[in-house]
DSSP file (Angstrom, degrees, kcal/mol; ACC not computed):
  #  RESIDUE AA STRUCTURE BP1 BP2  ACC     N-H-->O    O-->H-N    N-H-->O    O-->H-N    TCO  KAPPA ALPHA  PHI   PSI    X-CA   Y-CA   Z-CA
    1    1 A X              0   0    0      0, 0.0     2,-0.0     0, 0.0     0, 0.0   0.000 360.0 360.0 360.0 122.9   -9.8   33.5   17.3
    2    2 A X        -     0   0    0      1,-0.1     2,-0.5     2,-0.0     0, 0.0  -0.226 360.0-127.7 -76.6 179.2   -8.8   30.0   15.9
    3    3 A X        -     0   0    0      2,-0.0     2,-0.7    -2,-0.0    -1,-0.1  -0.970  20.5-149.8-124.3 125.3   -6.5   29.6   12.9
    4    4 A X        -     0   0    0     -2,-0.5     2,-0.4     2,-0.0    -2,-0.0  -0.805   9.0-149.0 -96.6 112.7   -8.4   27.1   10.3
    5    5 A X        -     0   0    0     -2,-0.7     2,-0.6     1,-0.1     9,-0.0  -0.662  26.8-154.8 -70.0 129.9   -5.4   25.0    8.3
    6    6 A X        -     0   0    0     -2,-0.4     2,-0.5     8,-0.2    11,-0.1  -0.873  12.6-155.5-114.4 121.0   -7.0   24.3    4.7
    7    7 A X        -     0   0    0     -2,-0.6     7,-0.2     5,-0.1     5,-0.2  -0.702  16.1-121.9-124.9 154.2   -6.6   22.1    2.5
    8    8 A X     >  -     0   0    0      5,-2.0     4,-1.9    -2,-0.5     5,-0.1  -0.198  14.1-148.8 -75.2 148.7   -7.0   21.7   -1.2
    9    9 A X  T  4 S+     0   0    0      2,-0.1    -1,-0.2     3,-0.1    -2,-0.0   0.234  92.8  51.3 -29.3 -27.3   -9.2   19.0   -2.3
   10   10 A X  T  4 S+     0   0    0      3,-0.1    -1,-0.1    24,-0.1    -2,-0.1   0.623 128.8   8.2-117.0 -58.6   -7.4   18.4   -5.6
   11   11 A X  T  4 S-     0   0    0      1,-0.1    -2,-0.1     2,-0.1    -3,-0.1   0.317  86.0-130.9-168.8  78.9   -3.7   18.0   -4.4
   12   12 A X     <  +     0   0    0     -4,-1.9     2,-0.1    -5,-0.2    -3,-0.1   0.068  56.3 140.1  65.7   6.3   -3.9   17.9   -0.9
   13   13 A X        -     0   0    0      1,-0.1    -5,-2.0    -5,-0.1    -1,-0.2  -0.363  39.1-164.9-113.4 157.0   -1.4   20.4   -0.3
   14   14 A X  S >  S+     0   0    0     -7,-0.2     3,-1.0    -2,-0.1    -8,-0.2   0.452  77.3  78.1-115.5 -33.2   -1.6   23.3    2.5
   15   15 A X  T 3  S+     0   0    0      1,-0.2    -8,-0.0     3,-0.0    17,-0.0   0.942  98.5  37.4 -51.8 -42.5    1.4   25.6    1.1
   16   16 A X  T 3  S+     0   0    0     -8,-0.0     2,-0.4     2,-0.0    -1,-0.2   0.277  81.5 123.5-103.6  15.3   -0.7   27.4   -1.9
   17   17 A X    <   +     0   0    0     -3,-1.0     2,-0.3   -11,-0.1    15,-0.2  -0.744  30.2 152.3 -89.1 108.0   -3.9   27.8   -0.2
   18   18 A X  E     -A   31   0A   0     13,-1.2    13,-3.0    -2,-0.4     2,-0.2  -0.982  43.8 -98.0-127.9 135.5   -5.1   31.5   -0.2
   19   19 A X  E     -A   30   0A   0     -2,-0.3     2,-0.4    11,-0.2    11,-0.3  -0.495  22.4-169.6 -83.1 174.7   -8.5   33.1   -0.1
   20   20 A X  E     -     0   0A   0      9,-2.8    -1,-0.1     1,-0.3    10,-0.1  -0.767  46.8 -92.4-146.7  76.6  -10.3   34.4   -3.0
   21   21 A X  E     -     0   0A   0     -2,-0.4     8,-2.3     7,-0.1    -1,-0.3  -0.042  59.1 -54.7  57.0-143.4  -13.4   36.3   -1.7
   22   22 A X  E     -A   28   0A   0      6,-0.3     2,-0.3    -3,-0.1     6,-0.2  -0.609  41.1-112.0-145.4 165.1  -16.6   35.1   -1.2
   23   23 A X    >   -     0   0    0      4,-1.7     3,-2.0    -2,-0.2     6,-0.1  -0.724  40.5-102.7-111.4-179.7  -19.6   33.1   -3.0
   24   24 A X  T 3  S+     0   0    0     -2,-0.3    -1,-0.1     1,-0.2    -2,-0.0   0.761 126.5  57.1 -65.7 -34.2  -22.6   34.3   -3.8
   25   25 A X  T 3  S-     0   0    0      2,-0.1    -1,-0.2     1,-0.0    15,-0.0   0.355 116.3-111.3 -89.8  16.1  -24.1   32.6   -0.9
   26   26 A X  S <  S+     0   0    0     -3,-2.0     2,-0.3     1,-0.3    -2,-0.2   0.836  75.4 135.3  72.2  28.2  -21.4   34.7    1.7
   27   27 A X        -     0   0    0     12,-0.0    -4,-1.7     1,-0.0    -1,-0.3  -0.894  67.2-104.1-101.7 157.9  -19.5   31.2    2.3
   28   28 A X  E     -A   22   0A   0     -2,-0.3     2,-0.4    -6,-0.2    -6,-0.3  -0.323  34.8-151.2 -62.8 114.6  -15.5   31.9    2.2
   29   29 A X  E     -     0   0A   0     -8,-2.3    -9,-2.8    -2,-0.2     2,-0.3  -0.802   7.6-161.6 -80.9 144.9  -13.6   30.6   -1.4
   30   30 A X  E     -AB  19  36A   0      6,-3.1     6,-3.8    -2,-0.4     2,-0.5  -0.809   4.8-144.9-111.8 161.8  -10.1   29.5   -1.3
   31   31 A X  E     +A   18   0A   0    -13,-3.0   -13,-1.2    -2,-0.3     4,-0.1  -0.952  35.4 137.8-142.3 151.5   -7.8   29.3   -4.3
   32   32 A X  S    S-     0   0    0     -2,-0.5     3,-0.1   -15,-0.2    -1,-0.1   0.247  90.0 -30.3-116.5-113.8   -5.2   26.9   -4.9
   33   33 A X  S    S+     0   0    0      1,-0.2     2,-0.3   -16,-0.0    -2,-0.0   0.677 143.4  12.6 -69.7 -54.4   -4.8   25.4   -8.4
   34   34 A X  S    S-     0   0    0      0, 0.0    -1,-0.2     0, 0.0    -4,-0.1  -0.985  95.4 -96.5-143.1 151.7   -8.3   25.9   -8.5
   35   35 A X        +     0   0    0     -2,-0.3     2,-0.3    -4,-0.1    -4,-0.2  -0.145  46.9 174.8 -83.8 164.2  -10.6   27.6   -6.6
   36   36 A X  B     -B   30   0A   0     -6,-3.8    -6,-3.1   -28,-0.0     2,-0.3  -0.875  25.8-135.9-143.6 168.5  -12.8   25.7   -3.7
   37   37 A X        -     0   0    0     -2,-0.3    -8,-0.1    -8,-0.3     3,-0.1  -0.923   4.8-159.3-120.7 138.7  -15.3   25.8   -0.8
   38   38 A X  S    S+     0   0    0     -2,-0.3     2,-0.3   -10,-0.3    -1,-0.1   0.841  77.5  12.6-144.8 -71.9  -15.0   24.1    2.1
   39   39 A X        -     0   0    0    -11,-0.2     2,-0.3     7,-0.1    -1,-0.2  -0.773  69.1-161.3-122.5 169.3  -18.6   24.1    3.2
   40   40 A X        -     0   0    0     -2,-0.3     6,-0.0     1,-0.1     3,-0.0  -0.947  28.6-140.3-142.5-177.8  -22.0   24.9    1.4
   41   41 A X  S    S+     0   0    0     -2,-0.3     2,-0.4     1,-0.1    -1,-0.1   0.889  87.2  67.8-110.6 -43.6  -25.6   25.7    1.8
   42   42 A X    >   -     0   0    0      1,-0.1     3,-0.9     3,-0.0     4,-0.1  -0.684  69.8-149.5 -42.6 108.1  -27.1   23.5   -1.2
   43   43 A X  T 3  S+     0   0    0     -2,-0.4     3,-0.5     1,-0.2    29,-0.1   0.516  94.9  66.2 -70.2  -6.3  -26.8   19.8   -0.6
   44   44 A X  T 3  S+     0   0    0      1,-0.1     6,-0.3    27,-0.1    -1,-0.2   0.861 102.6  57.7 -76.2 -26.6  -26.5   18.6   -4.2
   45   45 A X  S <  S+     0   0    0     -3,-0.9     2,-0.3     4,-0.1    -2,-0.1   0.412  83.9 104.1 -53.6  -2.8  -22.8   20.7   -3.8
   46   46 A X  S    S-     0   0    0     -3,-0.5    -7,-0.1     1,-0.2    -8,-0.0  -0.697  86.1-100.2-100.1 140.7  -21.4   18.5   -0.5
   47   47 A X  S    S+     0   0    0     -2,-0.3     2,-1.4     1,-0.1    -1,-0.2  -0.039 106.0  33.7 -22.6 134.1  -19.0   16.3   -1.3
   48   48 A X  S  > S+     0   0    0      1,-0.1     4,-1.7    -3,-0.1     5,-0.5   0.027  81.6 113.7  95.9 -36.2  -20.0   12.5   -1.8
   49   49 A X  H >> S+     0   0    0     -2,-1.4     3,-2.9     1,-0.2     4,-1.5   0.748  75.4  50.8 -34.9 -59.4  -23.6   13.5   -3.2
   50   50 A X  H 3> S+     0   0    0     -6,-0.3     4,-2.7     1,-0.3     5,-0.2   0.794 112.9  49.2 -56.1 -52.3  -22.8   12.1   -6.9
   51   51 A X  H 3> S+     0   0    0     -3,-0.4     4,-1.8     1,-0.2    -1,-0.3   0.772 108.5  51.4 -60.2 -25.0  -21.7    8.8   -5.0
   52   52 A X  H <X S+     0   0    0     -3,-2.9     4,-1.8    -4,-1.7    -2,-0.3   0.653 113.5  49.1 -77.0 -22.0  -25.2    8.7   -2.7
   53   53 A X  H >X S+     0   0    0     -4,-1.5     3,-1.7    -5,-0.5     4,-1.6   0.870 107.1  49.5 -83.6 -76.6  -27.0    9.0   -5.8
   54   54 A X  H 3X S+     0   0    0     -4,-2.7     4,-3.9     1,-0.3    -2,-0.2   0.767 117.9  43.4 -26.1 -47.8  -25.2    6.3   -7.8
   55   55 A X  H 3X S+     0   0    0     -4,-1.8     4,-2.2    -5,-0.2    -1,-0.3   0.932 109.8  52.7 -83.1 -28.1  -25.7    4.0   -5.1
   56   56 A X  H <X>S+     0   0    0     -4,-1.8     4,-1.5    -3,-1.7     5,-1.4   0.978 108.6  52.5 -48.2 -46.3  -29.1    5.0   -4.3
   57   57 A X  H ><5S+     0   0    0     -4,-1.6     3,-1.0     1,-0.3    -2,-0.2   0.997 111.3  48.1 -52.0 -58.8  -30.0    4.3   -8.0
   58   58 A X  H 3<5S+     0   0    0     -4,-3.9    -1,-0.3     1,-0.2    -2,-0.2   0.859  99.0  61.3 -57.7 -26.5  -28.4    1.0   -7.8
   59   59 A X  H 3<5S-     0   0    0     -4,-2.2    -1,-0.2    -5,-0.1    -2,-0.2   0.694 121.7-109.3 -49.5 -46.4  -30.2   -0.1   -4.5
   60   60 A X  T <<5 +     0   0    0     -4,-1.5    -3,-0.2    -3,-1.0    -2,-0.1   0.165  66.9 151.8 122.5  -2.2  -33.6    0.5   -7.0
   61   61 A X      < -     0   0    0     -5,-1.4    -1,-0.4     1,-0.1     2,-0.1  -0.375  43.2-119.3 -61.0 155.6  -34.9    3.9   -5.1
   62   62 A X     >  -     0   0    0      1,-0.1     4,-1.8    -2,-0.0     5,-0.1  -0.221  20.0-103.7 -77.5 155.4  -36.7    6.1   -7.1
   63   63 A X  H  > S+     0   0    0      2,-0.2     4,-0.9     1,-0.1     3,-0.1   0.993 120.2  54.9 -62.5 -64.8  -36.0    9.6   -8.2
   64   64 A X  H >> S+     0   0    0      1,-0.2     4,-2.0     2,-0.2     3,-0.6   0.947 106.6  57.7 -26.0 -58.2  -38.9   11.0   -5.5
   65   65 A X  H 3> S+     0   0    0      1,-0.2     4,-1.9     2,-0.2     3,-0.2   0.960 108.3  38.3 -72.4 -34.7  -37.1    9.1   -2.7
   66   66 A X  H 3X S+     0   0    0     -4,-1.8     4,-0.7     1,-0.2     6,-0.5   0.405 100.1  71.3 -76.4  10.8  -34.3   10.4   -2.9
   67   67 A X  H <X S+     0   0    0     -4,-0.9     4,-2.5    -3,-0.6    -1,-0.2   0.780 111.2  36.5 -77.9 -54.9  -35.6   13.5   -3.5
   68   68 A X  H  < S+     0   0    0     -4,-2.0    -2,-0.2    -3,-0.2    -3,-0.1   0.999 120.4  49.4 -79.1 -53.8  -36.8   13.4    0.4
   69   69 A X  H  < S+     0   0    0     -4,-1.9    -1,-0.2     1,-0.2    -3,-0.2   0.728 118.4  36.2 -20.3 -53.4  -33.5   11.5    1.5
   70   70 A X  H  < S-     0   0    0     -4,-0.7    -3,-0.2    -5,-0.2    -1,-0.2   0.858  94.2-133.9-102.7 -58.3  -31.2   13.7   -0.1
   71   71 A X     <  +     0   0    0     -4,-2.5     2,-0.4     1,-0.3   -28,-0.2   0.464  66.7 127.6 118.8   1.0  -33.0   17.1    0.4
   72   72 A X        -     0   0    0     -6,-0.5    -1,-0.3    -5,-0.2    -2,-0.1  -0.789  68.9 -99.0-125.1 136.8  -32.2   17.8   -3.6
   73   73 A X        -     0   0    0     -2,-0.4     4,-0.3     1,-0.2    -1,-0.1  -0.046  30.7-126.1 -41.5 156.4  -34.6   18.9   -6.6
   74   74 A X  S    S+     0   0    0      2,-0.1    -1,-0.2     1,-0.1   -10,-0.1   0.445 107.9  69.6-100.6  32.5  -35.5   16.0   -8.4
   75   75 A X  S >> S+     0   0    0      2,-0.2     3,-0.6     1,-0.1     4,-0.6   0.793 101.7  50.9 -88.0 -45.3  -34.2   17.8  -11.8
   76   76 A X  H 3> S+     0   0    0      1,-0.2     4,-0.8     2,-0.1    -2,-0.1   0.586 109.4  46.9 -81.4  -2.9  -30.4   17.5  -10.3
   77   77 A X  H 3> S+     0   0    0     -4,-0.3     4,-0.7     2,-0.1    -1,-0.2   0.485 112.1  47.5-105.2   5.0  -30.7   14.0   -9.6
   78   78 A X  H <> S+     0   0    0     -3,-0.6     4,-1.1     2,-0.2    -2,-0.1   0.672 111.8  54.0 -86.8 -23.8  -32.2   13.2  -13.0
   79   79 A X  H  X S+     0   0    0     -4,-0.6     4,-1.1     2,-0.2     5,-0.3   0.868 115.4  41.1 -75.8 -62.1  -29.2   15.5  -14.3
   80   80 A X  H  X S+     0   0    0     -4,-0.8     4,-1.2     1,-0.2    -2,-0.2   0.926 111.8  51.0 -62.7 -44.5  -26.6   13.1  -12.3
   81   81 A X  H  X S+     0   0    0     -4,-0.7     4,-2.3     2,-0.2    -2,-0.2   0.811 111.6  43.4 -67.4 -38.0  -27.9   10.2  -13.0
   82   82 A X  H >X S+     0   0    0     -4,-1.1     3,-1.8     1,-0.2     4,-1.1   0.899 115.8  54.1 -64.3 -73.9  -28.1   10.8  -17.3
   83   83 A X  H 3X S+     0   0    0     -4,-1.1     4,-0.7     1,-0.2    -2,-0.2   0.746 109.8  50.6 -44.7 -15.5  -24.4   12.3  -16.9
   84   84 A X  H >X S+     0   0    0     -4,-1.2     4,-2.4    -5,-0.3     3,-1.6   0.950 111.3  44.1 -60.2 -53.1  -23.5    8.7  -15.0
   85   85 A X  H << S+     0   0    0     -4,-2.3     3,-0.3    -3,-1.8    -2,-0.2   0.899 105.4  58.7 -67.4 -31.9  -24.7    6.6  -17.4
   86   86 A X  H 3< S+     0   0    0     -4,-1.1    -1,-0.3     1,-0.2    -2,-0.1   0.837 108.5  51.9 -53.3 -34.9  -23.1    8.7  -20.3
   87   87 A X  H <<        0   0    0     -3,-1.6    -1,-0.2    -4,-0.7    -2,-0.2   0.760 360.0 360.0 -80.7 -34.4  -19.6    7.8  -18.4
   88   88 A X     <        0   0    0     -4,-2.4    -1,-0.3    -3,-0.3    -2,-0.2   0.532 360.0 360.0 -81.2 360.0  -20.6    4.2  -18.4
């Protein structure tokens, strides 16, 4: 049995990293600051999506393609995309 070191995502630290039960979908949580996941079963959840959409959008793909690209409803990439433009 390996030992996994984890660390949090918001800030970066190893020390304060405990876990905190399970998600609904039976992947592990940790808690820090705030609590996290390390991996997931949804792809709109992974890390980096928000940025593969943003750049898709600029690129000129369509909500459909990336629909197939991406592997995500196209209701949460309509969702990401209003809450960009609100930022902007």
């Amino acid at each position: 049995m390996g030992v996994i070191d984890v660390v949090c995502p918001h800030c970066e630290s190893m020390d304060g990293v405990v876990k905190n039960g399970k998600a609904d979908s039976g992947l592990q949580r940790y808690l820090c600051k705030c609590s996290f996941q390390l991996d997931f079963v949804y792809n709109a959840n992974k890390a980096g999506t928000h940025e593969r959409i943003k750049d898709m959008a600029m690129n000129g793909l369509g909500v459909r393609d990336m629909d197939r690209v991406l592997g995500i409803s196209p209701t949460i990439i309509i969702s990401h995309l209003k809450n960009w433009c609100r930022r902007m």
